[in-house]
VOPAGU-2260 file (C-alpha; in pm, 1 decimal, decimal comma):
REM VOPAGU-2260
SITE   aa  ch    i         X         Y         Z
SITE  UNK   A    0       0,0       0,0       0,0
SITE  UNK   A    1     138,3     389,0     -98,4
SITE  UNK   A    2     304,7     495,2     249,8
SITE  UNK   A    3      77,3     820,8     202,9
SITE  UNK   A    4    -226,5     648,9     268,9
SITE  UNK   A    5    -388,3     552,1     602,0
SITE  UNK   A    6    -304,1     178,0     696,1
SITE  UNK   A    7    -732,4     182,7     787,4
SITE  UNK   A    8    -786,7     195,3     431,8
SITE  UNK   A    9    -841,5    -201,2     432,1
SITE  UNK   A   10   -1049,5    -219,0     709,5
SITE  UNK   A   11   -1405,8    -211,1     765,9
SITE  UNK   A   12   -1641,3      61,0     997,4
SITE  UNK   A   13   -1519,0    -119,4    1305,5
SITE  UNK   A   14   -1135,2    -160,0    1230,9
SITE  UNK   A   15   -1133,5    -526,7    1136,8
SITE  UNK   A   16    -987,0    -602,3     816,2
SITE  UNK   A   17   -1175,1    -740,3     557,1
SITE  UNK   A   18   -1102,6   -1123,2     366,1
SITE  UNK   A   19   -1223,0   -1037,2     -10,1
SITE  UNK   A   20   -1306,5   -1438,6     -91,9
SITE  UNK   A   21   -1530,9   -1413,1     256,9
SITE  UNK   A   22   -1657,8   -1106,6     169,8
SITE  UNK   A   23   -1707,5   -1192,0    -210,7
SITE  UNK   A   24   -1911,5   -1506,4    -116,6
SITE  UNK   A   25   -2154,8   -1362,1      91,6
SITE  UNK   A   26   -2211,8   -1048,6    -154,8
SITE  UNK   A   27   -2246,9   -1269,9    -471,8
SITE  UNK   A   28   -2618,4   -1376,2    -355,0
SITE  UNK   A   29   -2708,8   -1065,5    -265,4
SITE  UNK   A   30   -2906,6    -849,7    -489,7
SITE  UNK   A   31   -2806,0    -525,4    -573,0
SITE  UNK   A   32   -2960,9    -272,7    -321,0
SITE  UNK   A   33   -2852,6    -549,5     -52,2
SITE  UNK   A   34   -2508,3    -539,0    -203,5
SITE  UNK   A   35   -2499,0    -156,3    -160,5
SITE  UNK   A   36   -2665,4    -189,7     202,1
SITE  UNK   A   37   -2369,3    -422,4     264,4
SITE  UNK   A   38   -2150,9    -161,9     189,5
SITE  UNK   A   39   -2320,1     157,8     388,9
SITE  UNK   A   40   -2320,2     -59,2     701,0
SITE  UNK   A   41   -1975,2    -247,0     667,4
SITE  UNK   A   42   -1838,3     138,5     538,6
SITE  UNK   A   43   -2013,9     369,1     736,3
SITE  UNK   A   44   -1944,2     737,5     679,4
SITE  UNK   A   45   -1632,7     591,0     509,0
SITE  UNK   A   46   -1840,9     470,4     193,6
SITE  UNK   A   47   -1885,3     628,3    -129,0
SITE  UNK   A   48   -2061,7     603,3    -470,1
SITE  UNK   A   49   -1958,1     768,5    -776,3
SITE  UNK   A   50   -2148,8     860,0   -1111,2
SITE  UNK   A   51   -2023,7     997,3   -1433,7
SITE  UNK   A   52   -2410,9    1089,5   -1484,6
SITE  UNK   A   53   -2398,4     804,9   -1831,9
SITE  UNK   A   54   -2628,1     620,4   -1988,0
SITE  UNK   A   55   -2694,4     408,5   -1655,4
SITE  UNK   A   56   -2611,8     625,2   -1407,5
SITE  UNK   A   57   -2958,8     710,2   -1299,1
SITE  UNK   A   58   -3004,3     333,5   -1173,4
SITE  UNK   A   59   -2719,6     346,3    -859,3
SITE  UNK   A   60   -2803,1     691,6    -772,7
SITE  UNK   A   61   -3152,4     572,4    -734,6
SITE  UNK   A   62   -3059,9     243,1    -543,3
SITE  UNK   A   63   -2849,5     466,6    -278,7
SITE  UNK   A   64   -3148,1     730,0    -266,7
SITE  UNK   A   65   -3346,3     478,2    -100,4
SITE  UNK   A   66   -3096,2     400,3     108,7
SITE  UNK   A   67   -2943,4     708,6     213,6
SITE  UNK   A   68   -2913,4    1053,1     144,0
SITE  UNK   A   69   -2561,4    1105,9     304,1
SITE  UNK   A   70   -2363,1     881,5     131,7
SITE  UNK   A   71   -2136,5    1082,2     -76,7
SITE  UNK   A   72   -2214,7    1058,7    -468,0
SITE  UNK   A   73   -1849,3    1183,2    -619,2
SITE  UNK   A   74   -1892,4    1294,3    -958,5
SITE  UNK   A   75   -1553,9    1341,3   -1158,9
SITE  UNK   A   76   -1570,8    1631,8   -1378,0
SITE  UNK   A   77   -1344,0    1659,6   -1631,0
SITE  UNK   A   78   -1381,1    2003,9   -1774,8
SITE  UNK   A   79   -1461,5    1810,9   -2097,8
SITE  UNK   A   80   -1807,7    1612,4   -2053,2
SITE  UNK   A   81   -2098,6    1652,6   -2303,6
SITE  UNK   A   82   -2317,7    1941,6   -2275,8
SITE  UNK   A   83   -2598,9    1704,9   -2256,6
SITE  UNK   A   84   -2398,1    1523,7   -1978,1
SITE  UNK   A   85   -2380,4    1834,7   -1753,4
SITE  UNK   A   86   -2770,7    1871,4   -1798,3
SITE  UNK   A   87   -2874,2    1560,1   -1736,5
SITE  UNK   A   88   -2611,7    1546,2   -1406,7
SITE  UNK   A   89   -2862,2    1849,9   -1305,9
SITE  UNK   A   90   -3211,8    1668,6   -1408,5
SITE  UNK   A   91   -3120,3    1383,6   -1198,5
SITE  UNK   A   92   -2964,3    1593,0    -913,3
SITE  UNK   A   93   -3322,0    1775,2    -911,7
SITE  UNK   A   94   -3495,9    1436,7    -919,9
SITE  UNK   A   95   -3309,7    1204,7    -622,4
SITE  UNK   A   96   -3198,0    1352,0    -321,6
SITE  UNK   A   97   -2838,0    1233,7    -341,8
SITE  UNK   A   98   -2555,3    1426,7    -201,7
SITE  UNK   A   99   -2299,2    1521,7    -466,3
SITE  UNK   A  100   -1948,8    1567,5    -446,8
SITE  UNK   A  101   -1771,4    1709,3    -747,9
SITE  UNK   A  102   -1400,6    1569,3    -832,3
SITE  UNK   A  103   -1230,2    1820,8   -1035,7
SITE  UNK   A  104    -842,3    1839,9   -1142,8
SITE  UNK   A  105    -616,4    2123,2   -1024,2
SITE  UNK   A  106    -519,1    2207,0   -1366,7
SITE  UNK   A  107    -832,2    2368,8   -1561,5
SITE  UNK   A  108    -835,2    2263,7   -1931,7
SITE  UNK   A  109    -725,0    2565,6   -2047,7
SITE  UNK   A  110    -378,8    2554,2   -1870,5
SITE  UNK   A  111    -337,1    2201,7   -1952,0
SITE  UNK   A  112    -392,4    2220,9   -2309,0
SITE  UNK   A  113    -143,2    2545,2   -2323,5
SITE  UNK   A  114     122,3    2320,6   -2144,9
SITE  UNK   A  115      44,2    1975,2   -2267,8
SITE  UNK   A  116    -161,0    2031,3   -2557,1
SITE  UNK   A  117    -464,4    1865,5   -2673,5
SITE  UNK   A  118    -349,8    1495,5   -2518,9
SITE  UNK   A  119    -654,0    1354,0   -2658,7
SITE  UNK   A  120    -615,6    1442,7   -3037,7
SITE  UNK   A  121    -216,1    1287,5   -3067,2
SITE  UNK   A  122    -321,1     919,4   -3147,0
SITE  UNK   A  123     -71,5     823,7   -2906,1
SITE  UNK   A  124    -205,9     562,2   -2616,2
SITE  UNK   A  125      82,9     741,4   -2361,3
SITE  UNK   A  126     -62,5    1080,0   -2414,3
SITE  UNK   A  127    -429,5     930,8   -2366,4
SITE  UNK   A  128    -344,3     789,1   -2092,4
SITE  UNK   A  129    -171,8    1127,7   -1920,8
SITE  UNK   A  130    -475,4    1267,0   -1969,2
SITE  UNK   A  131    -693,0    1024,3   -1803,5
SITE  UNK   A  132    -483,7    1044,0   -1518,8
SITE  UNK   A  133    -468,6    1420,7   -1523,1
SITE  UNK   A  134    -852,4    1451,3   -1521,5
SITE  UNK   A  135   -1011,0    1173,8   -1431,7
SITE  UNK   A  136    -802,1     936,2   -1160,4
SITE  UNK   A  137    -571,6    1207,4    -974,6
SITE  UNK   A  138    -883,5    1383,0    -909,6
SITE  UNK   A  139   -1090,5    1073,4    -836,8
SITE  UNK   A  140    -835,7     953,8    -549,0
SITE  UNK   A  141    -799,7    1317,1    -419,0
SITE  UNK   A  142   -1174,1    1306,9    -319,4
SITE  UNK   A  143   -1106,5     942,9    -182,7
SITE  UNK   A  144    -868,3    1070,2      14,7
SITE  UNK   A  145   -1042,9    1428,0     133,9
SITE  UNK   A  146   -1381,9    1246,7     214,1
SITE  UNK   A  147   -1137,2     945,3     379,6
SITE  UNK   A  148   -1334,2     663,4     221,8
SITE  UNK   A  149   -1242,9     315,5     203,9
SITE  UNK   A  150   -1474,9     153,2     -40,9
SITE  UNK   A  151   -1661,8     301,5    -311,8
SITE  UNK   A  152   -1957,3     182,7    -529,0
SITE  UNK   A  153   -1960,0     211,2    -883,1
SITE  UNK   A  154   -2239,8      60,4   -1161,3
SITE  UNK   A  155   -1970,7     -55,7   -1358,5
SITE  UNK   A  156   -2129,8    -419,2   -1519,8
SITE  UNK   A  157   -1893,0    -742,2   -1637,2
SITE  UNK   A  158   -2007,8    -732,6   -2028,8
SITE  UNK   A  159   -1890,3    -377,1   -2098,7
SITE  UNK   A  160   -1544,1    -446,8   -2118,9
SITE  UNK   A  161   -1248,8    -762,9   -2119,3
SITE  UNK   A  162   -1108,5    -607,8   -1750,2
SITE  UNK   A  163   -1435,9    -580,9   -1607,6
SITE  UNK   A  164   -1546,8    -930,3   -1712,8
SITE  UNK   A  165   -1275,8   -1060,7   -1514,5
SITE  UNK   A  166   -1378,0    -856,0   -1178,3
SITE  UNK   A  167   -1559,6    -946,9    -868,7
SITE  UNK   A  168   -1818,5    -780,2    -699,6
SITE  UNK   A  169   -1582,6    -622,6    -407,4
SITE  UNK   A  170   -1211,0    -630,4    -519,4
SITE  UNK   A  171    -881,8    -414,3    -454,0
SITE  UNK   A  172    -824,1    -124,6    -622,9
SITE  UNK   A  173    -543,8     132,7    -593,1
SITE  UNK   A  174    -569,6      84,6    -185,4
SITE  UNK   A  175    -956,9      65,7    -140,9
SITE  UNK   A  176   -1241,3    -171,7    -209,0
SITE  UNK   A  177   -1434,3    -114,5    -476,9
SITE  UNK   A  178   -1818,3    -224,7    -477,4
SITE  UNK   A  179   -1980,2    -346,0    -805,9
SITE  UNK   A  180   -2341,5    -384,4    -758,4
SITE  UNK   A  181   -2481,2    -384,3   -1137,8
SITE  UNK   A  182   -2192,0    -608,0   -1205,0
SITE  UNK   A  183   -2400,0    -904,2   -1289,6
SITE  UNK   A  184   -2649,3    -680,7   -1519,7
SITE  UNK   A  185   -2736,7    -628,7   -1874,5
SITE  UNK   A  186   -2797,4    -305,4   -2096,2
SITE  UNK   A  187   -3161,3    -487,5   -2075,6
SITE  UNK   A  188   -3167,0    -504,8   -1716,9
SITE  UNK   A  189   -3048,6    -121,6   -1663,0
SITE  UNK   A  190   -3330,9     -27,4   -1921,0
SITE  UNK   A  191   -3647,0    -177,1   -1754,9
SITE  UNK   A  192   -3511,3     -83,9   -1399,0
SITE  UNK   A  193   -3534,7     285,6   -1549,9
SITE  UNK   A  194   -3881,7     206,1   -1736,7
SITE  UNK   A  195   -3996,9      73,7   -1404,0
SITE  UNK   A  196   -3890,2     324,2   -1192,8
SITE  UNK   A  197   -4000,8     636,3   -1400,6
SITE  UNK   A  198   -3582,1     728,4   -1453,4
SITE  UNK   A  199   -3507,0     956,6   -1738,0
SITE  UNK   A  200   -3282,8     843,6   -2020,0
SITE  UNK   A  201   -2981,7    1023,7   -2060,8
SITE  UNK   A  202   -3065,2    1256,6   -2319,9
SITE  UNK   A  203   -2725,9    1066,5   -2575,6
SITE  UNK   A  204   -2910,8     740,5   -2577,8
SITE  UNK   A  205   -3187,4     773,0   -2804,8
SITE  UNK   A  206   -2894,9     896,7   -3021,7
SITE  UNK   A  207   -2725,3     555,2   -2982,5
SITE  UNK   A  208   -2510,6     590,5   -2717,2
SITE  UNK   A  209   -2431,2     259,4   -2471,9
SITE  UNK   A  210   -2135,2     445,0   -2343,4
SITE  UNK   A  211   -2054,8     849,4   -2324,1
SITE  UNK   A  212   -1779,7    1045,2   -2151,0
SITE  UNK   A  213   -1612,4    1297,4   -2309,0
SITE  UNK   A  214   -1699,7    1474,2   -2582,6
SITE  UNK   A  215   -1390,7    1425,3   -2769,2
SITE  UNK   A  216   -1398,6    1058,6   -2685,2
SITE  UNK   A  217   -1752,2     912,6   -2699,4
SITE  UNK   A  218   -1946,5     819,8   -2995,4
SITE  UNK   A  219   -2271,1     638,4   -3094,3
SITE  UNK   A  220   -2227,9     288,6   -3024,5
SITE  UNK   A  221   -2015,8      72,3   -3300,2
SITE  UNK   A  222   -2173,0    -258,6   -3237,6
SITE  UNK   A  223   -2023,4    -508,7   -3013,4
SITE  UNK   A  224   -2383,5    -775,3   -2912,5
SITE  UNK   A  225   -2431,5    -978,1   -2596,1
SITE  UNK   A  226   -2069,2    -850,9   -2542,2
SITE  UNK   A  227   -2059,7    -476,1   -2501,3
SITE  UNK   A  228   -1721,9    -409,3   -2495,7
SITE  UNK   A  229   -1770,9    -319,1   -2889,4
SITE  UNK   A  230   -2019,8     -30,6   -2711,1
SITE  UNK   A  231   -1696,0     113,5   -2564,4
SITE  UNK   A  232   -1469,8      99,6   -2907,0
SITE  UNK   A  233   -1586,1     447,8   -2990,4
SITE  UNK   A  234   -1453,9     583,2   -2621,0
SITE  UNK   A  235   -1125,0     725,9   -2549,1
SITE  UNK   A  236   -1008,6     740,8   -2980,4
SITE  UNK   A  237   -1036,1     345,7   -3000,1
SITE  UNK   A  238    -675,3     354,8   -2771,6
SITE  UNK   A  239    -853,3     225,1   -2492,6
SITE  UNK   A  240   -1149,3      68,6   -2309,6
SITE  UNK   A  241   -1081,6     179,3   -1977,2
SITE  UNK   A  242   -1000,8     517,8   -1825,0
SITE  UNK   A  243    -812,2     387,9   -1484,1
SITE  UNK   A  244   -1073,7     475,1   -1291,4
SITE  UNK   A  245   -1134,3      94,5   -1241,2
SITE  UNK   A  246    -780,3     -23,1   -1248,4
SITE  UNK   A  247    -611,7    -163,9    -937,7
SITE  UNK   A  248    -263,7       7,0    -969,7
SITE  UNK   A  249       9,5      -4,9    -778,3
SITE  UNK   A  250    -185,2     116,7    -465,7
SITE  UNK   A  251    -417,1    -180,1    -451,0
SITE  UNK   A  252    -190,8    -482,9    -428,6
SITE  UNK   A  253    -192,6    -362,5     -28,8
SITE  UNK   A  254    -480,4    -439,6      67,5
């Protein structure tokens, strides 16, 4: 574990560290508001959700709403998300009574792109990937650490990409645990959980959108099937699936 962080990280509400295969097997037959109750009372104040406000966002923040209202909702904000993004992050911040906590970089675009340039335009997978570290995971762990929590939900699901078809629903990652309640679901699922509940579509998917982040990186789906990693071949210029936001790092072979 980085010799920054707190050696608590790996522990639970209480201060007893946690066994991921023990913790794993009793999750796995859990559905998925259980598997996020499991979280806020193993957590505590120490547990998190984030959103990127996407296609299926609305379905976790509306899980956790019925929850809790305090659990924090950490939304990473690039500087560089859709303009329909931003309004549908306020529709659905209107709608559920969540309580959001925006991630943002140090570095504003502007100064980045004078000093870097436009990372995301080069072609070139190292330059992507500064970038994604620059906006999206330095910012991400800074709010991990500022809020102090040690697991975090996300709504990330096994079909959208190779990595996350190999992940569990808690596992390691860069020092925390990391929750996956939708893990187990399909685009089908997250559809008629959003019919059923009355949940407005994000304003990109009637366009064709499975998948949308950036503006600069996201595109109407490419086709892909049952699998949907070929949902995600449009993200990030085709150099990549995955962001890092999901992505144990060095930090999470600690725990």
């Amino acid at each position: 574990m980085n010799s920054l962080m707190a050696p608590s990280v790996s522990t639970n509400r209480e201060g007893w560290k946690l066994d991921a295969a023990a913790a794993n097997a009793a999750l796995e037959p859990l559905d998925s508001i259980d598997q996020l109750r499991w979280g806020l009372d193993t957590f505590g104040e120490s547990f998190a959700l984030t959103t990127s406000f996407g296609i299926q966002s609305a379905v976790l923040l509306h899980m956790a709403s019925r929850l809790s209202t305090s659990i924090p909702v950490i939304w990473v904000d690039t500087g560089y998300l859709t303009a329909e993004t931003y309004r549908y992050a306020q529709e659905l911040g209107e709608l559920l009574p969540i309580r959001l906590e925006v991630a943002q970089a140090e570095m504003s675009p502007a100064r980045m792109e004078a000093l870097h340039g436009r990372l995301w335009e080069t072609g070139q997978p190292d330059d992507m990937e500064r970038y994604l570290q620059l906006r999206k995971v330095q910012p991400l762990d800074q709010a991990f650490e500022r809020l102090q929590i040690r697991c975090w939900a996300s709504g990330v699901r096994g079909n959208q990409t190779d990595h996350r078809s190999s992940m569990n629903v808690l596992d390691a990652v860069r020092g925390r645990w990391s929750l996956r309640p939708l893990l187990a679901w399909t685009a089908r699922d997250v559809f008629y959980y959003m019919q059923e509940n009355f949940l407005p579509q994000h304003p990109l998917f009637a366009q064709g959108y499975s998948s949308v982040g950036d503006w600069h990186s996201s595109g109407p789906d490419l086709g892909g099937g049952d699998n949907e990693a070929g949902t995600r071949a449009s993200r990030f210029g085709g150099l990549k699936q995955e962001c890092g936001i999901h992505l144990p790092g060095v930090m999470g072979e600690g725990i």
